[in-house]
C-alpha positions in Angstrom: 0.0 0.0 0.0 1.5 3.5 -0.8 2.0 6.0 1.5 -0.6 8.4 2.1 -0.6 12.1 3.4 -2.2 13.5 6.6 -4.9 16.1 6.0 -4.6 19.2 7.2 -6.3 22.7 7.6 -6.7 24.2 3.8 -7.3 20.8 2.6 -9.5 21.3 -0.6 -12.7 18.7 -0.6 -15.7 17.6 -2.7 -19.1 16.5 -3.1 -19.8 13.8 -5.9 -23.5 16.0 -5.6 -21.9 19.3 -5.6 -20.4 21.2 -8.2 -17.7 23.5 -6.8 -14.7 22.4 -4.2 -14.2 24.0 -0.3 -12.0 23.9 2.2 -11.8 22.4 5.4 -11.5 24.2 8.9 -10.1 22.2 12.2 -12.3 23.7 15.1 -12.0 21.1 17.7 -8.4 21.4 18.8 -5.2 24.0 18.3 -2.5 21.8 19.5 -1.5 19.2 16.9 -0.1 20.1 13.5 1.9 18.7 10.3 3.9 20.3 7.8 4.6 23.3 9.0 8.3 24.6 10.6 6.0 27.3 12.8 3.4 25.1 14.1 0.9 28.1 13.3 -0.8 26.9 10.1 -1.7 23.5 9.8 -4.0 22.3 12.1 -4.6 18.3 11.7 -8.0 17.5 10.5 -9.3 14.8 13.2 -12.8 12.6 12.7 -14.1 15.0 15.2 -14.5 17.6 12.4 -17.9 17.0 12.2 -20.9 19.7 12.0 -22.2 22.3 9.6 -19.7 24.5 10.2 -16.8 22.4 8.8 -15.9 24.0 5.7 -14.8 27.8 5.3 -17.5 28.5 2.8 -20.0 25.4 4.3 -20.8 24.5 0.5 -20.4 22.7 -2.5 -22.7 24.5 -4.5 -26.3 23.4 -5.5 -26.9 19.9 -4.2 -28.0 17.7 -7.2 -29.5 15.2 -4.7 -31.9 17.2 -3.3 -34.0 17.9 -6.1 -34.5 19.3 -9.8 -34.3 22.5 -9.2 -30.9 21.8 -7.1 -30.8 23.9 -4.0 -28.0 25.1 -2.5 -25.5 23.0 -0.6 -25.8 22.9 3.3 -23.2 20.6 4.0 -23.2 18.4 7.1 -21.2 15.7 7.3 -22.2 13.2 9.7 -18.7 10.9 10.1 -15.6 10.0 8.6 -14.2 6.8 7.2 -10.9 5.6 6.3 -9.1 7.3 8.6 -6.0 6.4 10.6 -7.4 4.5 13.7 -3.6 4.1 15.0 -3.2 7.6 16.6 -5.5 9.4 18.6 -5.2 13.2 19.1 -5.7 15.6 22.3 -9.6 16.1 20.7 -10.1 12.3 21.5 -10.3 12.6 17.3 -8.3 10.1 15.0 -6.3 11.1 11.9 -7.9 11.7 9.0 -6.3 10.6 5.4 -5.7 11.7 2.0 -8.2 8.7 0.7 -10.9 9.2 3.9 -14.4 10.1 3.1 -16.9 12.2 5.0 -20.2 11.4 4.9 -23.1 14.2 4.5 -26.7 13.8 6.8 -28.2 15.2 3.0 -26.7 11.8 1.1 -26.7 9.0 3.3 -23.7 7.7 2.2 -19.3 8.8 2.0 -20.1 11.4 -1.1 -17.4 14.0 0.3 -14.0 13.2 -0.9 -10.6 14.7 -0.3 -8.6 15.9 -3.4 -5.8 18.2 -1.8 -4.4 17.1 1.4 -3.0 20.8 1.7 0.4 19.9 2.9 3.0 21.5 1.1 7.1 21.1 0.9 9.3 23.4 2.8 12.9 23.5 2.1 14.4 24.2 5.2 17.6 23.7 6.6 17.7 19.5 6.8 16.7 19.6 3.3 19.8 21.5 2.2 21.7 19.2 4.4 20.8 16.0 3.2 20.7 17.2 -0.9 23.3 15.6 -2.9 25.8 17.6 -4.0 26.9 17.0 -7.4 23.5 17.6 -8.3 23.4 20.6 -6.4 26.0 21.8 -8.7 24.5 20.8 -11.7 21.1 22.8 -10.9 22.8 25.7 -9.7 26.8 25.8 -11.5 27.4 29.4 -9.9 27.1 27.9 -6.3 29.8 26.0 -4.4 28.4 23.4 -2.0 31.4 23.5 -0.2 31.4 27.5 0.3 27.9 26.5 1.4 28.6 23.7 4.2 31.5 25.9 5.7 30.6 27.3 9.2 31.4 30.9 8.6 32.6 32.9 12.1 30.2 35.0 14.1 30.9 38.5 13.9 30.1 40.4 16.7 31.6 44.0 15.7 33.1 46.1 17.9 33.0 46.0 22.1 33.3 49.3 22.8 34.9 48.7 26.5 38.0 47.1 24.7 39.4 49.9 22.8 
């Protein structure tokens, strides 16, 4: 089985009833978060995410299983499945996955579906660290990974009591 991501605030979801996408909000905890350096960001979506008031905009548009004319969207979702049941957070909530579903009161069934996880990669310091060098200098010939990796010495100017 291939690896799959943890969701996280920002994620971008859908309805298989809906027509446009929206983007989940974590309200049920501020303490746990992936992919990001600043922990400030990325909340970890939880099965506790649960509610009306889920989503940032709370729809997916007109809901095509309501009716001809479709009204508009009120989404609810009910539970999740396929999440991580390994790991439970602070919220007493378990992980939620790239391939989890949610499923809305409206449909009955797991018609909200996840396609953006919203993590994103951030170079940071380990990642220029581990990089390979030679290819280092192929992407970037003007650079000297070794200049790069030196330590350089602190400078710390001029102590005015030492003169």
């Amino acid at each position: 089985m291939a690896e799959k991501h943890i969701v996280v605030q920002g994620a971008l979801c859908k309805c298989q009833f809906g027509q446009a996408p929206d983007k989940l909000k974590v309200l049920t905890h501020q303490k746990e978060y992936a992919n990001d350096k600043n922990a400030s960001k990325k909340l970890i979506v939880t099965t506790k995410e649960i509610g009306a008031a889920t989503f940032e905009k709370n729809t997916f548009g007109n809901c095509t299983k309501m009716g001809t004319p479709p009204p508009p969207c009120k989404i609810m979702v009910t539970e999740w499945q396929g999440f991580y049941d390994k790991v439970q957070l602070s919220n007493s909530g378990f992980i939620i996955l790239e391939n989890s579903k949610a499923v809305c009161a409206v449909a009955g069934t797991p018609c909200i579906e996840i396609i953006d996880h919203g993590q994103r990669a951030e170079a940071g310091k380990q990642s220029f660290e581990n990089a390979d060098q030679d290819v280092q200098q192929q992407i970037n010939p003007l650079v000297s990974p070794e200049e790069m990796y030196r330590k350089q010495p602190l400078n710390k100017g001029l102590e005015f009591g030492n003169q």
